[in-house]
MDAnalysis code that builds the backbone (N, CA, C; Angstrom):
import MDAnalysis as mda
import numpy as np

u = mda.Universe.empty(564, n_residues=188, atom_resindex=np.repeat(np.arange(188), 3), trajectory=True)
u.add_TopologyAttr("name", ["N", "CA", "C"] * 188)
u.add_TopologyAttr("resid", np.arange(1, 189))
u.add_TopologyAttr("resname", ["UNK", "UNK", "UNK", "UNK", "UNK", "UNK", "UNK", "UNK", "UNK", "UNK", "UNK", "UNK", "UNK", "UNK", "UNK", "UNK", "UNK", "UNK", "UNK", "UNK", "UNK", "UNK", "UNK", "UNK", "UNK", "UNK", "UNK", "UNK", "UNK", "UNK", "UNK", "UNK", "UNK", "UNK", "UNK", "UNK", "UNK", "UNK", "UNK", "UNK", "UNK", "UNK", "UNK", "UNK", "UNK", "UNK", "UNK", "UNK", "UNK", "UNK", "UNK", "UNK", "UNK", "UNK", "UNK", "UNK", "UNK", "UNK", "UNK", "UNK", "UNK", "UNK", "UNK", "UNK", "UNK", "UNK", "UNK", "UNK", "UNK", "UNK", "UNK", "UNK", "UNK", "UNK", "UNK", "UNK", "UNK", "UNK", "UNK", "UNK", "UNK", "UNK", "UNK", "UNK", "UNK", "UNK", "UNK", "UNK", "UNK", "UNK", "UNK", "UNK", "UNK", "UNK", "UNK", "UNK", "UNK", "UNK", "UNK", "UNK", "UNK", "UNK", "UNK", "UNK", "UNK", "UNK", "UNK", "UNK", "UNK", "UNK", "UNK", "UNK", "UNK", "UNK", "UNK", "UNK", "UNK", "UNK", "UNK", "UNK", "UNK", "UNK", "UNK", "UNK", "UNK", "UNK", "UNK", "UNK", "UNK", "UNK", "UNK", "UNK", "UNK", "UNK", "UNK", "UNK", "UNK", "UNK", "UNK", "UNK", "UNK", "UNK", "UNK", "UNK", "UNK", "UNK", "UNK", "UNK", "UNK", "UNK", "UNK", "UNK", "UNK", "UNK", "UNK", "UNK", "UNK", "UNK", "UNK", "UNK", "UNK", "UNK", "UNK", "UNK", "UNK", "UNK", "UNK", "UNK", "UNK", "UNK", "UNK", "UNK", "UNK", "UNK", "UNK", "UNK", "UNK", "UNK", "UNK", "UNK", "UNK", "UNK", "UNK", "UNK", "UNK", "UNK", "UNK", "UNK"])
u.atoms.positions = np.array([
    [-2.229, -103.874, 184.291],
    [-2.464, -103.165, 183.047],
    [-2.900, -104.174, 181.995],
    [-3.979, -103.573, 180.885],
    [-4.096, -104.752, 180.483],
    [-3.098, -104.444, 178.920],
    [-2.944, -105.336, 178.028],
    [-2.400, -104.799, 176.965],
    [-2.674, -106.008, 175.580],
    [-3.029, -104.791, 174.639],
    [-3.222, -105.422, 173.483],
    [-2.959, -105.615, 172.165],
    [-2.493, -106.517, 171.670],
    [-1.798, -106.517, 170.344],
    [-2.662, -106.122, 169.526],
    [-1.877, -105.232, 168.405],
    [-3.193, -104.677, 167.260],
    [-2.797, -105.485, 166.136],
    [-3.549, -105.041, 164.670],
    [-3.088, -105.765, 163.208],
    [-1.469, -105.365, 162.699],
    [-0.569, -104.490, 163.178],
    [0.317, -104.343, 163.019],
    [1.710, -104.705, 164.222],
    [2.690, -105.380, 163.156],
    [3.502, -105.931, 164.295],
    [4.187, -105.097, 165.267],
    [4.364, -105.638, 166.630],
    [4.478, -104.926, 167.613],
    [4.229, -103.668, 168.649],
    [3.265, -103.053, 167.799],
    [2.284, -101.953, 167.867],
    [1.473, -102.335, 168.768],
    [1.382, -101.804, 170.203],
    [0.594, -102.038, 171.088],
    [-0.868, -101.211, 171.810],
    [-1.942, -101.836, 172.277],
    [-2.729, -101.113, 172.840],
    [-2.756, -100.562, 174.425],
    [-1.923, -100.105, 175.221],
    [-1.867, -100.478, 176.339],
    [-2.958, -99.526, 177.325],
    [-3.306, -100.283, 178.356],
    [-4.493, -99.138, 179.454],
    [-4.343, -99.858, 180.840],
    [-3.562, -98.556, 181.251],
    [-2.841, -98.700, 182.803],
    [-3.481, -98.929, 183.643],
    [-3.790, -99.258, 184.878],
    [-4.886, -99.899, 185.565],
    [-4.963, -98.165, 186.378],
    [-6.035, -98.045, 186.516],
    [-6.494, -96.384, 187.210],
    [-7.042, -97.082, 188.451],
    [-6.452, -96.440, 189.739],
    [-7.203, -96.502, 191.132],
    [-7.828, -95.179, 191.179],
    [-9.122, -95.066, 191.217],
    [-9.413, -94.166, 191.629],
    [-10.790, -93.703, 192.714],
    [-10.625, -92.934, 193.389],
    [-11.847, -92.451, 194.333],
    [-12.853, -90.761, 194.141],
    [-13.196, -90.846, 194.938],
    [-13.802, -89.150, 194.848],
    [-13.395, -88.125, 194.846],
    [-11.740, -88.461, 194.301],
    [-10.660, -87.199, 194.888],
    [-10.028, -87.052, 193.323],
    [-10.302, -88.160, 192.577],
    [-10.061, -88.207, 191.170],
    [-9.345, -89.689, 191.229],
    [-8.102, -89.704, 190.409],
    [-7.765, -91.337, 189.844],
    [-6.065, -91.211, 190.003],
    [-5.198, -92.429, 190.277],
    [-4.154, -92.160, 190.411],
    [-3.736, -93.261, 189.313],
    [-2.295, -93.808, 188.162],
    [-2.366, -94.227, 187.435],
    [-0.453, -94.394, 187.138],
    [0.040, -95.792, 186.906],
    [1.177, -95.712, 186.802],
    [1.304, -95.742, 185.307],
    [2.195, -95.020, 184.677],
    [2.099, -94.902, 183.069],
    [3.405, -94.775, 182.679],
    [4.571, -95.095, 183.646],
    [5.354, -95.993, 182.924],
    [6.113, -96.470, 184.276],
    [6.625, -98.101, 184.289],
    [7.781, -98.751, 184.480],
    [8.281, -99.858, 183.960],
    [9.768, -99.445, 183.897],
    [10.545, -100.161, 182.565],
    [10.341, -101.518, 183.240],
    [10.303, -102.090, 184.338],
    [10.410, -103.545, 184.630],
    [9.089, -104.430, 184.535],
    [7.769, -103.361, 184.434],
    [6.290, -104.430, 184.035],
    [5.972, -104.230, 182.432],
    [6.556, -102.960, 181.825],
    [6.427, -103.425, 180.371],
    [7.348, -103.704, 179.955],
    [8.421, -104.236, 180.345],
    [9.195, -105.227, 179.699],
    [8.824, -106.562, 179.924],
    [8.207, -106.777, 180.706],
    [7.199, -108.089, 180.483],
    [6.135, -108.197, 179.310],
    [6.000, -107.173, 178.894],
    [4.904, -106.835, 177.534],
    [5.592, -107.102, 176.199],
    [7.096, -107.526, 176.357],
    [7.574, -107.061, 174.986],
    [8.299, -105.795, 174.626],
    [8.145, -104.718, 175.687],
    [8.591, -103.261, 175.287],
    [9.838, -103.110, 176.229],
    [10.908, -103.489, 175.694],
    [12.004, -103.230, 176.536],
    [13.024, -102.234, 176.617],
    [12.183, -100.747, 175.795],
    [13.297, -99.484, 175.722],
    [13.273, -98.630, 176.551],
    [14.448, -98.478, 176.649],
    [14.724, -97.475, 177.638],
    [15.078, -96.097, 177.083],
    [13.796, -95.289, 177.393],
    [13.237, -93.686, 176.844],
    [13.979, -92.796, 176.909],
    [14.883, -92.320, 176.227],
    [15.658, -91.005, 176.623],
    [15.524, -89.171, 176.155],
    [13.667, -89.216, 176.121],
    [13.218, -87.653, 175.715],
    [12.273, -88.219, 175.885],
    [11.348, -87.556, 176.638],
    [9.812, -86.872, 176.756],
    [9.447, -85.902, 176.240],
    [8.350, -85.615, 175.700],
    [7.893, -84.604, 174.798],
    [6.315, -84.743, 175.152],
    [6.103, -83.033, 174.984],
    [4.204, -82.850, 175.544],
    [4.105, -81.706, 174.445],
    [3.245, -82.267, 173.662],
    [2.543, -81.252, 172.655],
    [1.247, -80.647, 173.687],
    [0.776, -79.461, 173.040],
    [-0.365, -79.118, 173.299],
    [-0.786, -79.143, 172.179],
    [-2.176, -78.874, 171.800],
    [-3.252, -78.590, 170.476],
    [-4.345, -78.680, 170.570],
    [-5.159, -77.581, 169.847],
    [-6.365, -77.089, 170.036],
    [-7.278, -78.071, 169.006],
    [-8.619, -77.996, 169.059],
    [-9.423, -78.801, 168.217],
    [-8.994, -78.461, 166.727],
    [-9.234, -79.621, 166.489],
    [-8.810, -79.233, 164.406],
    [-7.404, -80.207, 163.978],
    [-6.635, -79.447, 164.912],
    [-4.998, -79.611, 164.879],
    [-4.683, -81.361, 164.408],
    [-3.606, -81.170, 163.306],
    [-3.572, -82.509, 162.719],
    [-1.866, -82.329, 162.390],
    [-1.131, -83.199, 163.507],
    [0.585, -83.048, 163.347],
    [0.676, -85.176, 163.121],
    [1.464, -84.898, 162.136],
    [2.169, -85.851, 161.926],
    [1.817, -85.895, 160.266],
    [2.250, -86.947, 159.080],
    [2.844, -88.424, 159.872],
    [4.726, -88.423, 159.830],
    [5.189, -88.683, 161.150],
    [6.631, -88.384, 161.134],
    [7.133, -89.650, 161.669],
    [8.021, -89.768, 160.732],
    [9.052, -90.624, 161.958],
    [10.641, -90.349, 161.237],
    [11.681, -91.326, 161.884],
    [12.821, -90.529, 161.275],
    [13.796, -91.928, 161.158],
    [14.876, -91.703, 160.493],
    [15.441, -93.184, 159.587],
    [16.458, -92.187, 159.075],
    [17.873, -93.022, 159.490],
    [18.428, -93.708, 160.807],
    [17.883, -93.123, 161.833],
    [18.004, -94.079, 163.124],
    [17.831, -93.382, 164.332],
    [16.236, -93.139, 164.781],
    [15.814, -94.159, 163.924],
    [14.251, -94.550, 164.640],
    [14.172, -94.436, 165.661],
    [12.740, -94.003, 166.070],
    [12.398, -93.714, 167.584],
    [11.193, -94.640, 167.930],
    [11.386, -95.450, 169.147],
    [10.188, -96.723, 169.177],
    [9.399, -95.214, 170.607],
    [8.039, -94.821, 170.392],
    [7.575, -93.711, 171.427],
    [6.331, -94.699, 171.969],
    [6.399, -94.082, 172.741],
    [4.898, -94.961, 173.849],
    [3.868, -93.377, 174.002],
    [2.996, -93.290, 173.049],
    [2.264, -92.139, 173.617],
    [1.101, -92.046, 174.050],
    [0.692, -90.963, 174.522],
    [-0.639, -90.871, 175.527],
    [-1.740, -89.346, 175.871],
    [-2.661, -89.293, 175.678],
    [-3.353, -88.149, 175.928],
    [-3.371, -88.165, 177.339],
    [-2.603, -86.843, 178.136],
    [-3.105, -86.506, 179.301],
    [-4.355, -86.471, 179.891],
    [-4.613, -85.166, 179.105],
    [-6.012, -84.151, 179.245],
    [-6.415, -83.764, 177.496],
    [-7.832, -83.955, 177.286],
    [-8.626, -83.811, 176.135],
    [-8.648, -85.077, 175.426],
    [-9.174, -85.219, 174.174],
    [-9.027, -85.780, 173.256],
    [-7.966, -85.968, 171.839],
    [-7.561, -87.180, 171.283],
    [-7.235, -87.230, 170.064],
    [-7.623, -88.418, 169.498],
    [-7.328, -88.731, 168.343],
    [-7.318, -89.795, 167.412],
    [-5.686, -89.552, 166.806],
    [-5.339, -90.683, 167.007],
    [-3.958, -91.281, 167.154],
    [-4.042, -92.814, 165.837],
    [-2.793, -92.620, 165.132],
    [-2.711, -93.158, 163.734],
    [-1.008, -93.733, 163.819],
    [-0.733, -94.760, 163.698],
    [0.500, -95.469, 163.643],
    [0.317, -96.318, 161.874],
    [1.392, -95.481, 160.734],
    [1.300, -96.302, 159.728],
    [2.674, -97.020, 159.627],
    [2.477, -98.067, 158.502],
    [3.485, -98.592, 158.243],
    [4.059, -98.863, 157.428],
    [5.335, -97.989, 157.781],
    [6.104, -97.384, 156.448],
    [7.287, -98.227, 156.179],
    [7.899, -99.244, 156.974],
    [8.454, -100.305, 156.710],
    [8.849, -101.091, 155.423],
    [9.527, -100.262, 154.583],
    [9.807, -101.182, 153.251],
    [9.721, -102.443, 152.390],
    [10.032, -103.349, 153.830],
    [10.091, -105.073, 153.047],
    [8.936, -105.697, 154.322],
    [8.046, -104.717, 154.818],
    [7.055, -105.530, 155.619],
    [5.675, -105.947, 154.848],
    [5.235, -107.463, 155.495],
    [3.812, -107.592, 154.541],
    [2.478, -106.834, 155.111],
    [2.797, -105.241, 156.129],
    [1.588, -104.600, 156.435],
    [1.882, -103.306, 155.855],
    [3.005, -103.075, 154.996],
    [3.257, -101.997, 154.540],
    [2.150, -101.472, 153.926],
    [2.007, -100.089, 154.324],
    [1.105, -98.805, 153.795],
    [-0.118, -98.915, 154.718],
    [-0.159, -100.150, 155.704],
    [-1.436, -100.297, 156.452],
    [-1.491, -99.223, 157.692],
    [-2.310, -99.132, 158.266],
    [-2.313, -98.060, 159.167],
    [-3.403, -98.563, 160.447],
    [-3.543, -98.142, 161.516],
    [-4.434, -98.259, 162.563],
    [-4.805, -96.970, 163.441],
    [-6.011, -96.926, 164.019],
    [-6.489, -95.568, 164.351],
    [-6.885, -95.573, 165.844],
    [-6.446, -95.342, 166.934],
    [-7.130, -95.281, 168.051],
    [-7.449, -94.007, 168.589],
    [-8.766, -93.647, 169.910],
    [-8.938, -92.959, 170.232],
    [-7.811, -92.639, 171.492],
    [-7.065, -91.543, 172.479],
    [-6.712, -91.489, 172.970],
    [-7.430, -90.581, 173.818],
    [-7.296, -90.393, 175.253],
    [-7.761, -89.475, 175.561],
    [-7.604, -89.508, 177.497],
    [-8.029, -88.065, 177.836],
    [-6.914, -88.305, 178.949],
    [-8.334, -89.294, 180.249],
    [-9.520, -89.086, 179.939],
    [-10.709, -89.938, 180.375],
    [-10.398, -91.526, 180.325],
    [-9.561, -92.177, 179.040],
    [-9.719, -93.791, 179.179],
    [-8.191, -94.024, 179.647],
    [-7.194, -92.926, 179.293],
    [-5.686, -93.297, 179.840],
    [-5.310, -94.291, 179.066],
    [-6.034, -94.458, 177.577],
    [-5.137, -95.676, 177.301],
    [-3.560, -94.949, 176.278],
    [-2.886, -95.804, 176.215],
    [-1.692, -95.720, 175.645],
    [-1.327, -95.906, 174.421],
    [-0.309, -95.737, 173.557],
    [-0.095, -96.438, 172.284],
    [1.389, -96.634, 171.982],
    [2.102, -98.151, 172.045],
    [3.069, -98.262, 171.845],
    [3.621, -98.632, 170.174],
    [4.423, -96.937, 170.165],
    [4.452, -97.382, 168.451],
    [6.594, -97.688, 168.264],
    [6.283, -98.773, 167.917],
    [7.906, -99.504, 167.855],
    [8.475, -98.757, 166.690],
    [10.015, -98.286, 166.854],
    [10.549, -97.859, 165.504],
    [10.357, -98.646, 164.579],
    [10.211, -97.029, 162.750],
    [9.997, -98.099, 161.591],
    [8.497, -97.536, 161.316],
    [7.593, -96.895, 162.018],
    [6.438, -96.805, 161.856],
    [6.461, -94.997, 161.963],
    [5.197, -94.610, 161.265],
    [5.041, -93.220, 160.988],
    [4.034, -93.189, 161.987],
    [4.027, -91.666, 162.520],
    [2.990, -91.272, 163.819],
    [2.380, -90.078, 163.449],
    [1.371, -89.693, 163.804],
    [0.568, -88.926, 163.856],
    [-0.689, -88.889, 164.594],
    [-1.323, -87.835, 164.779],
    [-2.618, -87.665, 165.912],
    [-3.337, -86.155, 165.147],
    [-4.574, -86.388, 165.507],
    [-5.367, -85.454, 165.329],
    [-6.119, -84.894, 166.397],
    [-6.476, -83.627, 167.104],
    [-7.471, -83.349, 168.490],
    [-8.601, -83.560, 167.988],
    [-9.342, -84.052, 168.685],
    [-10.984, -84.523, 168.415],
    [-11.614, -84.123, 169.768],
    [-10.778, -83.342, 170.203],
    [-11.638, -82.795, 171.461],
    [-11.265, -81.506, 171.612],
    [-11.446, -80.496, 172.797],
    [-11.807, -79.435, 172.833],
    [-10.133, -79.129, 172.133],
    [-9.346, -79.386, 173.384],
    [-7.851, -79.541, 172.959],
    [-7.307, -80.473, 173.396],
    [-5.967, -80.477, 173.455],
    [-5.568, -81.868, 173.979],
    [-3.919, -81.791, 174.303],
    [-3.922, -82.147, 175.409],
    [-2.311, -82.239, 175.854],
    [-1.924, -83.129, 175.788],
    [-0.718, -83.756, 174.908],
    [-0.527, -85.244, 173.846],
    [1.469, -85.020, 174.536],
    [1.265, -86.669, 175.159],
    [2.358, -86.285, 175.678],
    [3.240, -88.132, 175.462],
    [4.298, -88.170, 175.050],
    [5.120, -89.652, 174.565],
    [6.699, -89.459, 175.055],
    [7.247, -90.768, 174.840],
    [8.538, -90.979, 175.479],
    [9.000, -91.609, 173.839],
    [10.028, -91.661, 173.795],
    [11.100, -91.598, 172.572],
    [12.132, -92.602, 173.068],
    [12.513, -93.461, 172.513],
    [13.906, -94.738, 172.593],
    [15.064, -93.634, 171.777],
    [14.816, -92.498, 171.265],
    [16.117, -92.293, 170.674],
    [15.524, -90.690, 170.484],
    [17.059, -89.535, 170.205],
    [16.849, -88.504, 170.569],
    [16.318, -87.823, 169.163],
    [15.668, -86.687, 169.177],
    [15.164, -86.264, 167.965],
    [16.435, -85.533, 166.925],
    [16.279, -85.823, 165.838],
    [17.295, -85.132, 165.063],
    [16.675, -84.781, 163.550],
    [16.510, -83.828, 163.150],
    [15.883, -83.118, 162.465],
    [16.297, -83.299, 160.751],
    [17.520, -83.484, 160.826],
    [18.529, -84.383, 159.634],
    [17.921, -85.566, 158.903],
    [17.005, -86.471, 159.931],
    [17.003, -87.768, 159.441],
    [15.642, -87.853, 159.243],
    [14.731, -86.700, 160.034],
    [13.100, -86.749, 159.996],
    [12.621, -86.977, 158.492],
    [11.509, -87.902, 159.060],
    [10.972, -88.278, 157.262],
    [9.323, -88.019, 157.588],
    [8.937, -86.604, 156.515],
    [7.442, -86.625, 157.069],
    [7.063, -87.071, 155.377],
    [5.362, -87.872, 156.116],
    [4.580, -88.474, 154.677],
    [3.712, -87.193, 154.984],
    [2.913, -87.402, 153.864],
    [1.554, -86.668, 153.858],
    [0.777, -87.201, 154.475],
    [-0.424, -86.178, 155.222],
    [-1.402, -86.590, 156.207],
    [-2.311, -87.291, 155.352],
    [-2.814, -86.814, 154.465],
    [-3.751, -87.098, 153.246],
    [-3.391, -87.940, 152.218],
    [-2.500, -88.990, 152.148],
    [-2.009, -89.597, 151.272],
    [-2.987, -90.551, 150.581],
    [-3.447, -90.734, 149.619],
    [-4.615, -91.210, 149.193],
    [-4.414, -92.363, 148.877],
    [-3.237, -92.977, 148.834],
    [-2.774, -94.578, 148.762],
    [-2.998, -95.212, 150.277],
    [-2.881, -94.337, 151.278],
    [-2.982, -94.459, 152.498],
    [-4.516, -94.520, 153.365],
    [-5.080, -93.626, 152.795],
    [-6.526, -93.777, 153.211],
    [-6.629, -93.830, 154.474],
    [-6.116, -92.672, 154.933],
    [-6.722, -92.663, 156.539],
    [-7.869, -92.274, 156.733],
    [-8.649, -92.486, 157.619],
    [-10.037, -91.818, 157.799],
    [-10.068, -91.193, 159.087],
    [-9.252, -90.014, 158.772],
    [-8.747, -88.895, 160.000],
    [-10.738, -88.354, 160.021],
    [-10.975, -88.128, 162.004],
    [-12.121, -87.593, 161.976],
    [-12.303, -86.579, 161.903],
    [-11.897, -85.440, 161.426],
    [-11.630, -84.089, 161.409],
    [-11.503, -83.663, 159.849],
    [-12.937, -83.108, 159.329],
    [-12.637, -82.780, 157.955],
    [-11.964, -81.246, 156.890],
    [-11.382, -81.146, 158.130],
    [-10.771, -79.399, 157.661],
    [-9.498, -78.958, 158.493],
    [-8.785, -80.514, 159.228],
    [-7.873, -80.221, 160.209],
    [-6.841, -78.813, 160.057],
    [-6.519, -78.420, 161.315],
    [-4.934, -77.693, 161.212],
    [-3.667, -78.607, 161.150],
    [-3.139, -78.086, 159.705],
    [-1.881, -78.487, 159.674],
    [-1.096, -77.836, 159.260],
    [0.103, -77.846, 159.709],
    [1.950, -77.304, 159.788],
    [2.038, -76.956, 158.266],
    [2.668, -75.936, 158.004],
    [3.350, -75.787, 156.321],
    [4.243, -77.541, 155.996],
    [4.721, -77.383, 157.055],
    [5.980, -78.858, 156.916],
    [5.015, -80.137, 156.273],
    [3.642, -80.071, 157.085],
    [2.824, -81.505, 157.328],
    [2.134, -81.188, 155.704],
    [1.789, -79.822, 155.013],
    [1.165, -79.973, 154.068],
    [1.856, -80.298, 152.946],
    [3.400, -79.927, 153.240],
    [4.114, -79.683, 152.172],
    [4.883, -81.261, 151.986],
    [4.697, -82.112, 153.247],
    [5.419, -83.179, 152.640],
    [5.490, -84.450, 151.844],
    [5.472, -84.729, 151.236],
    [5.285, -85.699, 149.713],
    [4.657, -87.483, 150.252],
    [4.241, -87.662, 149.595],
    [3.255, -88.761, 149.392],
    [4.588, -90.115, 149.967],
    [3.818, -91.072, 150.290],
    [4.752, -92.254, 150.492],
    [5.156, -92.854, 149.664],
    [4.113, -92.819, 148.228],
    [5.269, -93.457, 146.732],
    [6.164, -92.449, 146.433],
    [6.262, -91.343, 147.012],
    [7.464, -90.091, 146.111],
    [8.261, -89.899, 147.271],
    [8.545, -90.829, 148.355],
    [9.533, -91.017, 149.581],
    [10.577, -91.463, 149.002],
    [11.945, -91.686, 148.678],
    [12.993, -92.232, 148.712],
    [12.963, -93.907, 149.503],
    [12.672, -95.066, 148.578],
    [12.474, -96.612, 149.288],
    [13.552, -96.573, 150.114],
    [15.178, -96.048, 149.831],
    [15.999, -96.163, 150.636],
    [16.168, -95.604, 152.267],
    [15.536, -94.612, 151.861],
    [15.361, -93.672, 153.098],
    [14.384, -94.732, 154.055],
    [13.213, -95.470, 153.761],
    [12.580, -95.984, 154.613],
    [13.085, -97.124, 155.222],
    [12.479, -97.207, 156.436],
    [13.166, -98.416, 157.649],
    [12.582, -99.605, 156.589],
    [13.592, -100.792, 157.772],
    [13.175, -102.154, 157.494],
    [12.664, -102.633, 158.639],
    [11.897, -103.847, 158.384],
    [11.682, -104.801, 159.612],
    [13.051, -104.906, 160.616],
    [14.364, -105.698, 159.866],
    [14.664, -106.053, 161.252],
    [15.528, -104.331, 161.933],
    [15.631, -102.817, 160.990],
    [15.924, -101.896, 161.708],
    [14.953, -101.791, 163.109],
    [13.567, -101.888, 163.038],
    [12.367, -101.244, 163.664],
    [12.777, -102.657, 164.774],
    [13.654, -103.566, 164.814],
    [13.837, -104.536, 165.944],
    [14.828, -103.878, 167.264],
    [15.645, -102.912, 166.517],
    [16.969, -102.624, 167.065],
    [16.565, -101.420, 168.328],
])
């Protein structure tokens, strides 16, 4: 597999090595003992598979206490996939990175707790599917706005679908600083 560090710390690019023939492609996409040679040494306790149709724009979520470090991946279709960083006392805070995902290149995205997630379908639809270091709890979820204009994402989708929750939730300067992770939480 090969794997690649992006501009944000510990945030990975990963793309599983695909064998494949005329019958289609076969592909290992996770074991805990070769990406823990990468640096990624959690052990996942929830899987989760969204579906979503073209348009569709869920995130940016993550949750504090009880960060979740997720490794995610497009099955089948397309997305554009966004890891920001919401990290309080980090020097990439408010920065963000954008990859394509999709279930054609199989590549991966390892986003370490401490960081906000989100994805957009950029293809017909898309079955968007990640593993979680920690269980979801609805108490501690912290959503930013998709559109945050301090943030400047350059989501490719100019009229996305989004959630009442995703429209309604407040900008990253009108977040609670306390509420947001730190560096060495997003270690743990």
């Amino acid at each position: 597999m090969k794997v690649t560090k992006t501009d944000l710390e510990g945030v990975l690019l990963i793309e599983p090595r695909r064998f494949g023939d005329d019958r289609g492609h076969f592909a290992e996409t996770w074991n805990l003992e070769r990406y823990r040679k990468h640096e990624m040494p959690e052990a996942f306790v929830q899987d989760n598979v969204s579906y979503s149709k073209r348009g569709v724009l869920r995130g940016l979520h993550l949750q504090n206490p009880g960060s979740q470090t997720k490794l995610v991946e497009v099955l089948w279709g397309e997305a554009f996939d966004v890891v920001v960083d919401v990290r309080a006392d980090s020097p990439t805070f408010r920065r963000w990175i954008g990859y394509r995902l999709s279930g054609e290149n199989g590549r991966q995205l390892y986003v370490p707790a401490g960081y906000a997630h989100g994805f957009c379908v950029t293809g017909a639809s898309a079955l968007f599917a990640y593993k979680c270091s920690n269980y979801y709890d609805p108490s501690v979820e912290i959503t930013v706005r998709w559109d945050d204009p301090d943030l400047a994402i350059a989501w490719p989708v100019a009229a996305p679908i989004v959630s009442e929750k995703d429209r309604a939730a407040p900008l990253l300067r009108d977040v609670d600083p306390r509420r947001l992770p730190r560096r060495a939480e997003g270690r743990a």
